[in-house]
One Martini backbone bead per residue (centre of mass of N, CA, C, O) as a GRO file, in nm:
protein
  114
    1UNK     BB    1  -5.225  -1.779   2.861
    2UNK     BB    2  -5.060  -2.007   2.670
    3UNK     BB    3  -4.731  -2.164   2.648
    4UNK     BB    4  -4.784  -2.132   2.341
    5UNK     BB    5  -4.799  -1.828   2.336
    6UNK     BB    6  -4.547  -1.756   2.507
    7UNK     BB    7  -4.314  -1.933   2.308
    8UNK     BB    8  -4.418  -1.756   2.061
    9UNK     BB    9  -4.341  -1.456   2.182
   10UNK     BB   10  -4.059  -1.472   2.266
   11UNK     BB   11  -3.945  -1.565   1.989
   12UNK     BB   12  -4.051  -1.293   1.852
   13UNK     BB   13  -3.853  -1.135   2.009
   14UNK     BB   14  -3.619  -1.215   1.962
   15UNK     BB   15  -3.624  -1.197   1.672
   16UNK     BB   16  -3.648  -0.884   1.709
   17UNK     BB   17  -3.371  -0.849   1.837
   18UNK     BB   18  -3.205  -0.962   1.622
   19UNK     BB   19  -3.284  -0.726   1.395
   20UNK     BB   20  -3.209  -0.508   1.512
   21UNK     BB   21  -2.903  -0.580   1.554
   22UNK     BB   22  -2.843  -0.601   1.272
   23UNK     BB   23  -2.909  -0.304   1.202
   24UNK     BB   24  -2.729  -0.184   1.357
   25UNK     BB   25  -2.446  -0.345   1.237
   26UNK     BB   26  -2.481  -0.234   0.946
   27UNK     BB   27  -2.461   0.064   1.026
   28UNK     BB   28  -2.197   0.043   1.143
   29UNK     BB   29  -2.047  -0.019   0.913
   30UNK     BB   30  -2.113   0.171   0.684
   31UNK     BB   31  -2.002   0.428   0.848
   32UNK     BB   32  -1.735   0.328   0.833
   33UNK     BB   33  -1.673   0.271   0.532
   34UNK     BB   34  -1.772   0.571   0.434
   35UNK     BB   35  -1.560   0.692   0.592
   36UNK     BB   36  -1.308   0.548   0.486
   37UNK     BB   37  -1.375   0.658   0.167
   38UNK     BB   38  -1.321   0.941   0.252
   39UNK     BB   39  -1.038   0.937   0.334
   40UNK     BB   40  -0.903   0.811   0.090
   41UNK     BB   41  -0.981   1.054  -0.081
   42UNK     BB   42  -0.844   1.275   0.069
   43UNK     BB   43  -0.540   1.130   0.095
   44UNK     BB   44  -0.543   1.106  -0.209
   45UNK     BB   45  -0.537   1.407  -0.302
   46UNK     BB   46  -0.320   1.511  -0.125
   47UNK     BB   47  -0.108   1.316  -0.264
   48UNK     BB   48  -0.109   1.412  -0.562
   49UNK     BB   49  -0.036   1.730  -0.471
   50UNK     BB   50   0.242   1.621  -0.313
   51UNK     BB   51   0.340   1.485  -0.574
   52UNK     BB   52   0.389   1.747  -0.741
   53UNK     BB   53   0.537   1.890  -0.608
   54UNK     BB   54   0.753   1.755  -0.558
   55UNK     BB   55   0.842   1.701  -0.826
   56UNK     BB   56   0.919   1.975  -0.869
   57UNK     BB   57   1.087   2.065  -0.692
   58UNK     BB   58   1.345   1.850  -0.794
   59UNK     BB   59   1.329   1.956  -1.082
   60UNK     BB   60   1.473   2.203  -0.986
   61UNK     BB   61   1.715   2.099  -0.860
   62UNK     BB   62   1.820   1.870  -1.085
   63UNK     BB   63   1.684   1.967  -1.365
   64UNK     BB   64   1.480   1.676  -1.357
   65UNK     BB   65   1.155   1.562  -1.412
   66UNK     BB   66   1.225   1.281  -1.440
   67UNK     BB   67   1.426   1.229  -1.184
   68UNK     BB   68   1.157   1.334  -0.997
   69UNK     BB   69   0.977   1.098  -1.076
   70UNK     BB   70   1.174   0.863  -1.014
   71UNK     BB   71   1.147   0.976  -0.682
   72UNK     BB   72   0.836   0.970  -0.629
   73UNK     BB   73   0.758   0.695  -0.723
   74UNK     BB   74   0.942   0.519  -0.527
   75UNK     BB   75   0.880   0.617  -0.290
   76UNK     BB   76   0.533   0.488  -0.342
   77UNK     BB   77   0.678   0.227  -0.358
   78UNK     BB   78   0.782   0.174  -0.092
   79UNK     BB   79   0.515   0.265   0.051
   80UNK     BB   80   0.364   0.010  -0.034
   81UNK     BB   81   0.520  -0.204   0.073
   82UNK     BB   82   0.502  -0.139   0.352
   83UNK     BB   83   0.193  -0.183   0.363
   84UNK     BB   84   0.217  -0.500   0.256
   85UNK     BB   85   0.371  -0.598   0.492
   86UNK     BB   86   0.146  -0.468   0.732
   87UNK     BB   87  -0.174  -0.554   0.635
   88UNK     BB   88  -0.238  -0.737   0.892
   89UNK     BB   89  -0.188  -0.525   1.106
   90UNK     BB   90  -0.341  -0.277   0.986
   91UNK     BB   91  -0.585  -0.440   0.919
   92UNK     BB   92  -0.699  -0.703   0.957
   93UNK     BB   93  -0.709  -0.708   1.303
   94UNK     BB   94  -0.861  -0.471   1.316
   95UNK     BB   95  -1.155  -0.578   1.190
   96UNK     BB   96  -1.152  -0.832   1.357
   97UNK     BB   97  -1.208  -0.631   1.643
   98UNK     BB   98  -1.453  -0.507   1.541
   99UNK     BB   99  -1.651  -0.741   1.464
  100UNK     BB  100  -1.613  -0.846   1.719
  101UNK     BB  101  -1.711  -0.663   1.906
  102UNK     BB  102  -1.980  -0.581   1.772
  103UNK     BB  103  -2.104  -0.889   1.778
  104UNK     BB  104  -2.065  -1.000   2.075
  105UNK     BB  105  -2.007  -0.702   2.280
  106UNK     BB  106  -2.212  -0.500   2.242
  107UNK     BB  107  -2.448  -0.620   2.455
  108UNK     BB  108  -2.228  -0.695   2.688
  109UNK     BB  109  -2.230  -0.583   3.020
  110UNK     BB  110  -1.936  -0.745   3.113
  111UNK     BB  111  -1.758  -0.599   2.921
  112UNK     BB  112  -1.429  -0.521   2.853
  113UNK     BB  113  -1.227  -0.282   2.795
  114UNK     BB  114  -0.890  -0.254   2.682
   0.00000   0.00000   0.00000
């Protein structure tokens, strides 16, 4: 075997474990996102039915379900404000150290976890 045919082999297998890389980092988001996606429909369906009971319930204490609405929709007004102002600490960092880890440290065994 000539050092051309080894350098050509050498590059062949680099190739295929970098593609390798890709595809498990690929199926790694996709599992994230698909979890990710799931949890916000469970929990946005809880919202709805806990938004709906807290709704009657207040318009029975009030007497007025118009003023229990928009004591409900504050709630969640409020409750959106706050995660508006904390999204860069909550998702964004969150996501960055993910992909930080996945792509850079996932395969190096020097790396220690925090």
């Amino acid at each position: 075997m000539s050092i051309k045919d080894s350098v050509k082999e050498y590059f062949g297998l680099k190739s295929d474990a970098f593609k390798l890389g890709l595809v498990e980092n690929a199926s790694l988001i996709i599992n994230r996102l698909l979890s990710i996606f799931l949890l916000i429909l469970l929990l946005l369906t809880a919202l709805v039915f806990l938004a709906t009971g807290a709704t009657r319930w207040l318009g029975l204490l009030l007497d007025s379900t118009v003023a229990a609405s928009f004591i409900t929709g504050g709630f969640f007004l409020l409750l959106f404000l706050l995660f508006f102002l904390l999204r860069k600490k909550l998702f964004v960092n969150t996501f960055v150290r993910l992909f930080a880890k996945m792509f850079f440290h996932g395969n190096d065994p020097n790396f220690m976890e925090e």
